[in-house]
C-alpha positions as CSV (number, residue, x, y, z in Angstrom):
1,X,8.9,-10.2,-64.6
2,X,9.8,-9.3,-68.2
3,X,11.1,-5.7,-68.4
4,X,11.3,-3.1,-71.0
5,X,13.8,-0.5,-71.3
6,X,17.5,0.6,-71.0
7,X,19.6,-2.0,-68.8
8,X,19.7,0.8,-66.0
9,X,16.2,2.4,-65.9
10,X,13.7,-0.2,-67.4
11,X,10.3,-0.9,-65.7
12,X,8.1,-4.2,-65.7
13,X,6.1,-5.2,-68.9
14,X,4.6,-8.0,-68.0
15,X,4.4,-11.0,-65.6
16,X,3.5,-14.5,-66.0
17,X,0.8,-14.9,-63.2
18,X,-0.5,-18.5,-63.8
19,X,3.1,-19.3,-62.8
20,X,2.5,-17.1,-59.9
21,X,-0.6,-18.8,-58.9
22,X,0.9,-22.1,-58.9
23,X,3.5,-21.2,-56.5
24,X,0.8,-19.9,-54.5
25,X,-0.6,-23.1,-54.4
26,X,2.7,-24.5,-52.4
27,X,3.7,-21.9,-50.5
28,X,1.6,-19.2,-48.9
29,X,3.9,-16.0,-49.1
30,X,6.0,-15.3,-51.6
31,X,8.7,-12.9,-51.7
32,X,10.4,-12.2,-55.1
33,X,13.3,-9.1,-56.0
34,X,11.7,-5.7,-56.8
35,X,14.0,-3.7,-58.5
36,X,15.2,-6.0,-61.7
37,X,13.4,-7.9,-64.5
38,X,14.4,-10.1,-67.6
39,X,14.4,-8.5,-70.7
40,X,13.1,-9.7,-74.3
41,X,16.7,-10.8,-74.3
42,X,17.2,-12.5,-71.4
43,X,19.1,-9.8,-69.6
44,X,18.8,-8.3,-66.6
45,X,17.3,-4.6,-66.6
46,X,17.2,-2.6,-63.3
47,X,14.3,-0.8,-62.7
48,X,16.2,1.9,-60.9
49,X,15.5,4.4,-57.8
50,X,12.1,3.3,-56.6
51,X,12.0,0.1,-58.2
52,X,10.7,-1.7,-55.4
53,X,7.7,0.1,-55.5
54,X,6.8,0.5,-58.6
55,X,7.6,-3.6,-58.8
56,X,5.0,-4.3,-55.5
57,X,2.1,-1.9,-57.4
58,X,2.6,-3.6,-60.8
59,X,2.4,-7.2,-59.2
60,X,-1.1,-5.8,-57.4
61,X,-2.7,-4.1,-60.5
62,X,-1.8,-7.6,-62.7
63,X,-2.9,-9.6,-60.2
64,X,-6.1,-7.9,-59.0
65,X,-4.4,-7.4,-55.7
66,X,-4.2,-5.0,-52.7
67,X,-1.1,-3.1,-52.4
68,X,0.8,-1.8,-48.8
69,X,4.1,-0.6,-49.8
70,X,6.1,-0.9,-46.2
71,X,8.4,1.4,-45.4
72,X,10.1,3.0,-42.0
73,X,7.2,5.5,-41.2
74,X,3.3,4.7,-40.3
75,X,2.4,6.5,-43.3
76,X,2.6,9.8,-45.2
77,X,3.2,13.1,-43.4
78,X,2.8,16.6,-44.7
79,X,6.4,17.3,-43.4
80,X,9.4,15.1,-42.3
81,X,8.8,13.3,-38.8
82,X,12.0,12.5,-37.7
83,X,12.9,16.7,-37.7
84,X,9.4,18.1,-36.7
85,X,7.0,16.9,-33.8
86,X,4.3,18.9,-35.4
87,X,4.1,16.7,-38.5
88,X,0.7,15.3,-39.5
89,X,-0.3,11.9,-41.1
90,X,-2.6,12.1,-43.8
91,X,-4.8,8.9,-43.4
92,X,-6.1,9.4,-47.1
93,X,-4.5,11.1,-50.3
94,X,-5.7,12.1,-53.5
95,X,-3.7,11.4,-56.5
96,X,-3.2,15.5,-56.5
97,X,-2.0,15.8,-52.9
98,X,0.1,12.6,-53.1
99,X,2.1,14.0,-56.1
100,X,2.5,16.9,-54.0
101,X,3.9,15.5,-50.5
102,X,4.5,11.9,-50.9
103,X,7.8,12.2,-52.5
104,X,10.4,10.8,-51.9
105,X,8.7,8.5,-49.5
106,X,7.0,7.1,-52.4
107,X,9.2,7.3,-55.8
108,X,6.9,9.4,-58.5
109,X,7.4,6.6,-61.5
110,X,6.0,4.2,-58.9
111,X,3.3,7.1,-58.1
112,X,2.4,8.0,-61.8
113,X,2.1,4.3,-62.6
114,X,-0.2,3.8,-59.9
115,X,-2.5,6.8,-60.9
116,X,-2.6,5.5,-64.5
117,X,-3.8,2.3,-63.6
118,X,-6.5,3.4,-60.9
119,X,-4.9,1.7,-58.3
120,X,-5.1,2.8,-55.3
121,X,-2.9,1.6,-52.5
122,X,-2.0,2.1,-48.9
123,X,1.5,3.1,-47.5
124,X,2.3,2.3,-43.7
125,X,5.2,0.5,-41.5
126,X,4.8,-3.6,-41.1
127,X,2.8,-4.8,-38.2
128,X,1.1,-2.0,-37.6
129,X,-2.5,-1.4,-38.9
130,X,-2.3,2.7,-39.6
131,X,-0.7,3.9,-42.3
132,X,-2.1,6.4,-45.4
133,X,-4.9,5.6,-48.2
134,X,-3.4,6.6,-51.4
135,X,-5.5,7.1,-54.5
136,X,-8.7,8.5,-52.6
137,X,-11.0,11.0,-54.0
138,X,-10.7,13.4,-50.7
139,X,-7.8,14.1,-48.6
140,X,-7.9,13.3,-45.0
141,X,-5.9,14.1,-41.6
142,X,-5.2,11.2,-39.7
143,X,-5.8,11.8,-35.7
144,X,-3.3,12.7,-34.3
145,X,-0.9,9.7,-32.3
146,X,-1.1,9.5,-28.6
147,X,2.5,9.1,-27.0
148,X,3.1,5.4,-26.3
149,X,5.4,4.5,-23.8
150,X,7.8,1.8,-25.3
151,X,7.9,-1.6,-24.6
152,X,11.1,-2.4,-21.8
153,X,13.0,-5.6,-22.7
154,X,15.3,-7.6,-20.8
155,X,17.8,-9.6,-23.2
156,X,19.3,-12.5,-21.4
157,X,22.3,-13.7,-23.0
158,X,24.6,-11.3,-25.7
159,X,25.9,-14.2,-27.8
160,X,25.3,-15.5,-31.4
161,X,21.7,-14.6,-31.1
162,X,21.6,-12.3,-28.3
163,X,23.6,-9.8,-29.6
164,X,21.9,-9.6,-33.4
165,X,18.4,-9.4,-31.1
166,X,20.1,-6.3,-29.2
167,X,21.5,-4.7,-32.3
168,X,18.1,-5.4,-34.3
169,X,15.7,-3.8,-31.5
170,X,18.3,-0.6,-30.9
171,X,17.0,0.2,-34.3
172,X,13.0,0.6,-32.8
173,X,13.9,3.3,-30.0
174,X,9.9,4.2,-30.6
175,X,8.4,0.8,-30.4
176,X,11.2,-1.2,-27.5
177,X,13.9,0.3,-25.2
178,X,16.5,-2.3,-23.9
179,X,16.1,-1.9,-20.0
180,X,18.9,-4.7,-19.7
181,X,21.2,-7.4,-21.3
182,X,22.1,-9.6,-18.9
183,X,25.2,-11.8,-19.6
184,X,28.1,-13.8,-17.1
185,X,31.0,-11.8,-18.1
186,X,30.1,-8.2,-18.3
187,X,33.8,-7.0,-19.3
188,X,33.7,-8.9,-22.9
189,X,30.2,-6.5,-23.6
190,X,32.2,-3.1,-24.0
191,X,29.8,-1.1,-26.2
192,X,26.4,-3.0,-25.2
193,X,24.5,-0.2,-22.5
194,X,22.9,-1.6,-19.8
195,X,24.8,-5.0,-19.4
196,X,24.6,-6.5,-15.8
197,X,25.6,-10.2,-14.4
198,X,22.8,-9.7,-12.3
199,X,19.7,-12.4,-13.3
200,X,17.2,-10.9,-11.1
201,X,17.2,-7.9,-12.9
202,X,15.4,-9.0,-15.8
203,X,12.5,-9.8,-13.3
204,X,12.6,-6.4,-12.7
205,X,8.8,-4.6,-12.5
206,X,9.9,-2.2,-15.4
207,X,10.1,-4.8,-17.9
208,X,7.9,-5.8,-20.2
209,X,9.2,-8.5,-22.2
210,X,12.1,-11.0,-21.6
211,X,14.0,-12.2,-24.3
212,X,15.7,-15.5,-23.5
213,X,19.0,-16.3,-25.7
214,X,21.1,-18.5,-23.3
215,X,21.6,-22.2,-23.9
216,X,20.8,-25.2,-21.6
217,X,18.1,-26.8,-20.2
218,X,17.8,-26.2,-16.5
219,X,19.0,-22.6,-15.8
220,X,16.7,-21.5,-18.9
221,X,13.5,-23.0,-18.4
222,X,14.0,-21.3,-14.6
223,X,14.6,-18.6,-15.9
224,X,11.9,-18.5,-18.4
225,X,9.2,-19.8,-15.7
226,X,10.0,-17.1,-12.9
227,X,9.7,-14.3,-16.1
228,X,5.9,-16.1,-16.6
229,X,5.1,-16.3,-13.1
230,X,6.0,-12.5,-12.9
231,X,3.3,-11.6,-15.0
232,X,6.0,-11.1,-18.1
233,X,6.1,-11.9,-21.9
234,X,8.5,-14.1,-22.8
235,X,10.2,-14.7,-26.0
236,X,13.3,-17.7,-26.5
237,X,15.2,-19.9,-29.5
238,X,15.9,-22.3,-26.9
239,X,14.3,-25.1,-28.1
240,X,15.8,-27.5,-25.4
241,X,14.3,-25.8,-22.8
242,X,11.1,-25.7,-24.0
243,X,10.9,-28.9,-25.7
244,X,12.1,-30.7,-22.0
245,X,9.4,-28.7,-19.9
246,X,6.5,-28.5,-22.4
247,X,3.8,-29.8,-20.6
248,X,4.0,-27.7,-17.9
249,X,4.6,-24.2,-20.1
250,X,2.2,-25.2,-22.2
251,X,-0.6,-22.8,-20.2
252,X,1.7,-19.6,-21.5
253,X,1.6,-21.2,-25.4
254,X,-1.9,-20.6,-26.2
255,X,-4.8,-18.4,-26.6
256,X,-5.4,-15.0,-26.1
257,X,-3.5,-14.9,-23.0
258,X,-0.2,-16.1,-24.7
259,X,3.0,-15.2,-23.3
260,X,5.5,-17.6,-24.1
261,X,6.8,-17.2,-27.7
262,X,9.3,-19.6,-29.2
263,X,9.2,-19.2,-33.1
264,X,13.0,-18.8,-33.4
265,X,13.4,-22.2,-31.5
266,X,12.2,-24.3,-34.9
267,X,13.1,-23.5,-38.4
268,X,15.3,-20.2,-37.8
269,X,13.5,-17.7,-40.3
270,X,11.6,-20.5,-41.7
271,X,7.2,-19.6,-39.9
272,X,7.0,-23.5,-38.9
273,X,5.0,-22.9,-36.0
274,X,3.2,-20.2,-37.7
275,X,2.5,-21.7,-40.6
276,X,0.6,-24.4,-38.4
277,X,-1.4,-22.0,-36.4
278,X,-3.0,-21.0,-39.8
279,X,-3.7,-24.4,-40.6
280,X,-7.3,-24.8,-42.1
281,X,-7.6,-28.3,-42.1
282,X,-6.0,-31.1,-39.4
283,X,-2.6,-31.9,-40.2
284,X,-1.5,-35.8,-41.4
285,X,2.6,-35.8,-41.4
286,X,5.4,-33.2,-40.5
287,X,8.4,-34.4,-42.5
288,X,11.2,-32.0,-43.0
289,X,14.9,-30.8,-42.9
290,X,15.2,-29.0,-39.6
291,X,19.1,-28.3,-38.7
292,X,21.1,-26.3,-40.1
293,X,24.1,-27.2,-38.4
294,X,23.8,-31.1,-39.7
295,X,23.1,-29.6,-43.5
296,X,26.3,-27.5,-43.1
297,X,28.2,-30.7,-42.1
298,X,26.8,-33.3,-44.7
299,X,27.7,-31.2,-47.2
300,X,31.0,-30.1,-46.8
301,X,31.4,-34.0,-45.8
302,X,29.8,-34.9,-49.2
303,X,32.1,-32.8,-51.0
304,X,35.5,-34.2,-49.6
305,X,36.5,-32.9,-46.1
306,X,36.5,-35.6,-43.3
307,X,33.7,-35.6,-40.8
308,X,36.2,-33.7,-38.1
309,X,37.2,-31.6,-40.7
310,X,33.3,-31.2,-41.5
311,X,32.2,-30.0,-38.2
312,X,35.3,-27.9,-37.7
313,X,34.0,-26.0,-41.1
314,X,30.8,-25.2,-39.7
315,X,31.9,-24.1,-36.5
316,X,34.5,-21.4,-37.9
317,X,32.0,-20.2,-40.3
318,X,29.0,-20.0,-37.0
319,X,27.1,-22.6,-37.9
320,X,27.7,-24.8,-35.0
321,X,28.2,-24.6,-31.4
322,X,31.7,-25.4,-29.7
323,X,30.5,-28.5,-28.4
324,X,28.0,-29.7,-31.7
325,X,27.0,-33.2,-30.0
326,X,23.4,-32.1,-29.6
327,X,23.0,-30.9,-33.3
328,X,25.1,-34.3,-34.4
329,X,23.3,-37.0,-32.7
330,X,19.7,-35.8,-33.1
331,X,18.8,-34.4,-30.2
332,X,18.6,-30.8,-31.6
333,X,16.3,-31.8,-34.3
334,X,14.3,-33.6,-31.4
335,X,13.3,-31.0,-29.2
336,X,12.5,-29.4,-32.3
337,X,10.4,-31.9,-33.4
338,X,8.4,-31.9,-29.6
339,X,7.4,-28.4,-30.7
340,X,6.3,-29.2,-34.3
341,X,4.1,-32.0,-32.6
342,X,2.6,-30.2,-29.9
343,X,1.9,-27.2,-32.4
344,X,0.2,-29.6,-34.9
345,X,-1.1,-32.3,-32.8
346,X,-1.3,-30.7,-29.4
347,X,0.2,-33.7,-28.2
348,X,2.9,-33.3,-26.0
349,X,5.9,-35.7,-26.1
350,X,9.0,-35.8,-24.6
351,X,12.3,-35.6,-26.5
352,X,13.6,-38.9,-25.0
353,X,10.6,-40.9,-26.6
354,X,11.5,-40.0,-29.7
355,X,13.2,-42.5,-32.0
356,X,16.7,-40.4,-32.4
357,X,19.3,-41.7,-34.9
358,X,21.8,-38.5,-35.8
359,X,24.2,-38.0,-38.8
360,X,26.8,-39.6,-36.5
361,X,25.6,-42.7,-37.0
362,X,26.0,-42.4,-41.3
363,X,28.6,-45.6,-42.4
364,X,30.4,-44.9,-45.4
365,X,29.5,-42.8,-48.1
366,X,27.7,-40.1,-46.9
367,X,26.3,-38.6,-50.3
368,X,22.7,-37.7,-50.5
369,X,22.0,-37.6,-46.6
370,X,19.8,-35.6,-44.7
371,X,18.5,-35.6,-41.3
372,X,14.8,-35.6,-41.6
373,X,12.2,-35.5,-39.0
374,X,8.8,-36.9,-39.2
375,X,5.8,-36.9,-37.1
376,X,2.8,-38.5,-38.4
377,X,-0.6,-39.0,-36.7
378,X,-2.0,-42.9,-36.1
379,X,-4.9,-44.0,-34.5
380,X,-2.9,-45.3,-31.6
381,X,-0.7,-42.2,-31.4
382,X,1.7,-39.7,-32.7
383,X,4.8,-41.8,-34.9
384,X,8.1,-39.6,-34.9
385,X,11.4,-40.2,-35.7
386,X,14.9,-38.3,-36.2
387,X,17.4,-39.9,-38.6
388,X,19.1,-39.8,-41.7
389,X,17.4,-40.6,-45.0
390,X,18.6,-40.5,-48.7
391,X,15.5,-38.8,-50.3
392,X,14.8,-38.9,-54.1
393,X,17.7,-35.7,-55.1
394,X,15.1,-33.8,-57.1
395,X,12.8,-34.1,-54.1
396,X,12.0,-30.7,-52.2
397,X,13.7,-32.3,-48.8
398,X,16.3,-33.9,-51.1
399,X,17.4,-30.7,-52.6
400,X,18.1,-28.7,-48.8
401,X,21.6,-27.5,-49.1
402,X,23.5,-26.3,-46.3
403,X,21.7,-24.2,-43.6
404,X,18.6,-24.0,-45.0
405,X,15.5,-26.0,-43.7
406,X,12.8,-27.5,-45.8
407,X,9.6,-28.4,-44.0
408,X,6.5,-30.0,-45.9
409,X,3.3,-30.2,-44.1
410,X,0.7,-32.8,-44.8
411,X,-2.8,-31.8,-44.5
412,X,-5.7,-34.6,-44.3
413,X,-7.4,-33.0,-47.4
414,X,-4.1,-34.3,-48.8
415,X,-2.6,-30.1,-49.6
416,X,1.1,-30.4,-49.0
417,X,2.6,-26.9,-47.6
418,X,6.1,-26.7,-48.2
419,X,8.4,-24.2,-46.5
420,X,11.9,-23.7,-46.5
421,X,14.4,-21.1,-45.6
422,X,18.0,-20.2,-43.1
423,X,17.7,-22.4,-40.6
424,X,20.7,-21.7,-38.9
425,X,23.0,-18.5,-38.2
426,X,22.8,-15.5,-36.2
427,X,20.8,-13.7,-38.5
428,X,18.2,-16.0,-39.7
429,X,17.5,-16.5,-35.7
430,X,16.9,-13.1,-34.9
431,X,14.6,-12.2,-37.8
432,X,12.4,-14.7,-36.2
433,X,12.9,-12.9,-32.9
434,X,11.9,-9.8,-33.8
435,X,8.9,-11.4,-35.5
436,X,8.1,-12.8,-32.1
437,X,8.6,-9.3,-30.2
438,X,6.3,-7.4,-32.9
439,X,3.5,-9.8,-32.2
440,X,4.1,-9.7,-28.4
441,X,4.1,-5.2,-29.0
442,X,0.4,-5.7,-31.1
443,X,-1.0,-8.1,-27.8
444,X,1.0,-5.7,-25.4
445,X,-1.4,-3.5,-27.3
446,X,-4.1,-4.9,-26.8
447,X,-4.0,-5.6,-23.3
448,X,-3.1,-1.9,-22.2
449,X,-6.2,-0.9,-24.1
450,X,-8.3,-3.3,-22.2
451,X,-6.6,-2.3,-18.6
């Protein structure tokens, strides 16, 4: 966006929206900064306090465009929530009232913009569909929330993953209450409440939703089946697990009766699988740049360091597991690949049939490697393969660096979809975690309101 103003308090001018469009055309969200622009010079110019939102309702009124501006609260109340019960959502404002109340949930340059323009937008948390009309010609109360009991989760492992998934849903006491976090050692947890050693807990009648971040095939997927036999939602990065016993989970994967969610097992933040689900035409080819761990090594490995040294890199900096054989040879990016498959093909395939060459098998010069996986559809049969390729460097898989992934999707109209994003890390996993848990809370939802 081009800004004009001082350096410190400028506000957006104008934007260039056929660029815009084209990107749209690639990738179907796009998420850009909201609170600095270029200026005439080239510079950057902050747009200040309230940037953000006064960035998100310029982009709408340019482009034509709706407008929900997220934030912490499920909309605007006539007095603070978190210090009085007998606050009240408005579910519509006029311009009037909103100047009145709405600050300093919504910033008043971001406010007086939007009034100026006509534009009238709504304000609300994400994933949830209530929230506050801004910009109507009346005002309006909202009725008033029933109490909700919160969903109980079981987190079974406190590791890499499991413990940014315990931090991350402490931070929802409204919406999810940790009812457990079951590890092997509980002495090395001081600080995390509720740990046990105990397994059967998280079977336990009180919970709602088990969140699976241990490692390993066998123990996991027994884990994972009991918690779905039990009548349980069930959300896990373990990608070997379910990748090894897909054909007989596959009964929890679909529908409206889903209860086994797995987005953080392919991609890390990257929405792979969702992207797929949304998928208006049959897909052609899955080709893409799924581990991190391998993209962390190739590149320091590229850039001088031995391959020891290589690996040793990324597993001080948390990229890669004590023992990284399964990233190294392939078989991560395998299992992976099972899932991709069965989401896009609803094929099911085992890991082992998969033709499975990892970077551990790169001779010599190892500049310009990636490991890429590719799935493609024949007439006699899904074609997939795991090994390393030298793509063309200014090609989208060619230019992955480090953890990120890069996934293009080939649709038989001939669209390619092209996603990329962290693909490795304790963050990156755990976003897509609690991406998972907030669509297991709306059909949680769903089904107590049908009960």
């Amino acid at each position: 966006m081009i800004a004009k103003g001082s350096i410190l308090e400028s506000a957006p001018f104008s934007v260039d929206e056929s660029a815009l469009r084209r990107l749209w055309l690639d990738y179907p969200i796009l998420v850009l900064p909201g609170f600095y622009g270029i200026d005439v010079n080239g510079a950057t110019a902050l747009f200040g306090r309230g940037g953000s939102d006064l960035s998100a309702l310029f982009l709408a009124a340019e482009l034509g465009a709706r407008c929900r501006l997220i934030k912490d609260v499920p909309g605007v109340f006539d007095s603070d929530p978190a210090r009085r019960t007998t606050a009240r959502r408005f579910a519509a404002l006029s311009w009037s009232t909103a100047t009145e109340v709405a600050g300093p949930l919504i910033q008043p340059k971001a406010l007086s913009f939007a009034q100026s323009r006509a534009l009238a937008f709504d304000v609300g948390r994400p994933n949830e569909n209530a929230g506050t009309a801004v910009g109507r010609a009346d005002d309006a109360w909202a009725p008033r929330l029933r109490t909700t009991t919160p969903l109980r989760i079981a987190i079974v492992g406190c590791g890499i993953v499991g413990r940014g998934v315990y931090e991350s849903v402490k931070r929802y006491p409204g919406r999810f209450e940790v009812a457990q976090v079951i590890v092997r050692d509980v002495d090395k947890y001081v600080g995390v409440d509720r740990v046990s050693a105990d397994p059967s807990l998280a079977l336990a009648e009180s919970v709602d939703v088990v969140i699976v971040c241990i490692g390993g095939v066998g123990s996991a997927y027994r884990l994972i089946a009991a918690a779905l036999q039990a009548g349980k939602f069930v959300i896990t990065a373990n990608k070997a697990a379910v990748a090894a016993h897909a054909a007989a989970l596959a009964a929890f994967t679909r529908g409206d009766g889903r209860r086994l969610w797995y987005s953080a097992a392919v991609g890390g933040a990257v929405p792979v699988l969702e992207t797929l689900a949304a998928c208006q035409a049959p897909v052609r080819e899955i080709r893409g740049v799924i581990n991190g761990t391998c993209g962390v090594v190739l590149d320091a490995w590229e850039n001088g360091a031995t391959r020891c040294a290589a690996v040793a890199m990324a597993q001080s900096a948390g990229f890669a597991e004590e023992n990284p054989t399964r990233d190294l040879s392939g078989r991560d990016s395998a299992d992976k690949l099972v899932l991709l498959i069965e989401a896009a093909f609803q094929r099911s395939l085992a890991p082992e049939s998969i033709l499975t060459h990892g970077i551990d098998t790169i001779v010599g010069d190892p500049a310009g490697h990636k490991l890429v996986a590719r799935a493609r559809l024949t007439p006699i049969g899904i074609d997939a393969s795991i090994k390393p390729e030298v793509p063309l460097r200014d090609s989208f898989l060619g230019q992955a660096r480090g953890a990120e992934n890069r996934v293009e999707i080939e649709l038989t109209t001939g669209k390619i979809i092209r996603l990329r994003g962290q693909g490795a890390g304790r963050w990156p996993t755990t976003v897509s975690v609690l991406g998972d848990l907030h669509e297991v809370a709306r059909s949680a939802a769903n089904v107590r309101a049908t009960s």
